[in-house]
N, C-alpha and C positions, 0 to 999 in steps of 0.2 A: 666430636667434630672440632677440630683448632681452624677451619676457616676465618678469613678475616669477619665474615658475616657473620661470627656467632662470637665476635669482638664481647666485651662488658665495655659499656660508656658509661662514664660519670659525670654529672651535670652537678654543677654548685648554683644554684639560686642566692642570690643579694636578697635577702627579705629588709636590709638595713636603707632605710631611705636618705636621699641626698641632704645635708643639711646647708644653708647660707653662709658663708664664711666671710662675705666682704659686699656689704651694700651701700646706696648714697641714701643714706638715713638724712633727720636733718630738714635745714633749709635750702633749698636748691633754686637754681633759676628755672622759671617756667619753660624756657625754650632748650633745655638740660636734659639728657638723657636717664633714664632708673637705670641703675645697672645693679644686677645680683650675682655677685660667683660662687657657685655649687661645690662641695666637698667630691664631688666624681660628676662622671657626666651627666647629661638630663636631657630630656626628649619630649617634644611637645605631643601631650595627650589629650585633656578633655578639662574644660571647667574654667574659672576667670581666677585674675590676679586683680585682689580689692584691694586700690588703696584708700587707708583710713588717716584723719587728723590722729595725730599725736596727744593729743591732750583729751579731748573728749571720743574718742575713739568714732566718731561719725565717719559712715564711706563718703570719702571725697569723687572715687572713681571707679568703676568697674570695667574692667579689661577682659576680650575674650583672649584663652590661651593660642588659639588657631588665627587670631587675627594676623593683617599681615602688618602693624606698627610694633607685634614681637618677635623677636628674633635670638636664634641662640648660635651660640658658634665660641669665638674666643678657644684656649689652651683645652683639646679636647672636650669642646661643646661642655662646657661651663659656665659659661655666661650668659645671663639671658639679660636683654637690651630691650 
């Protein structure tokens, strides 16, 4: 049968995860945005963003991924804010 229905599809899966390429590391002013841009894009899923001191690695803050003070968008949803 050569119908279109008995097509062969090929799917490629990314098993390679997004990495950070440009963050506001640092000292920052309190009322200063975080901003992270991603090596490809990124999609909000499940679970928090900890931020920790720099020095003693203590969490300063815990962040839900789903809340809505985070935000992604920026050059093909790379940025997360």
């Amino acid at each position: 049968n050569t119908s279109d229905a008995s097509a062969v599809l090929a799917i490629t899966v990314d098993t390679v995860a997004p990495t950070m390429t440009t963050n506001t590391t640092g000292q920052i002013a309190s009322s200063s945005d975080l901003v992270a841009i991603f090596s490809e894009a990124i999609a909000k899923g499940t679970g928090d963003i900890v931020i920790k001191e720099s020095g003693d690695g203590t969490v300063f803050e815990t962040l839900s991924i789903l809340g809505n003070n985070i935000t992604i968008g920026g050059v093909d949803n790379r940025t997360l804010t």
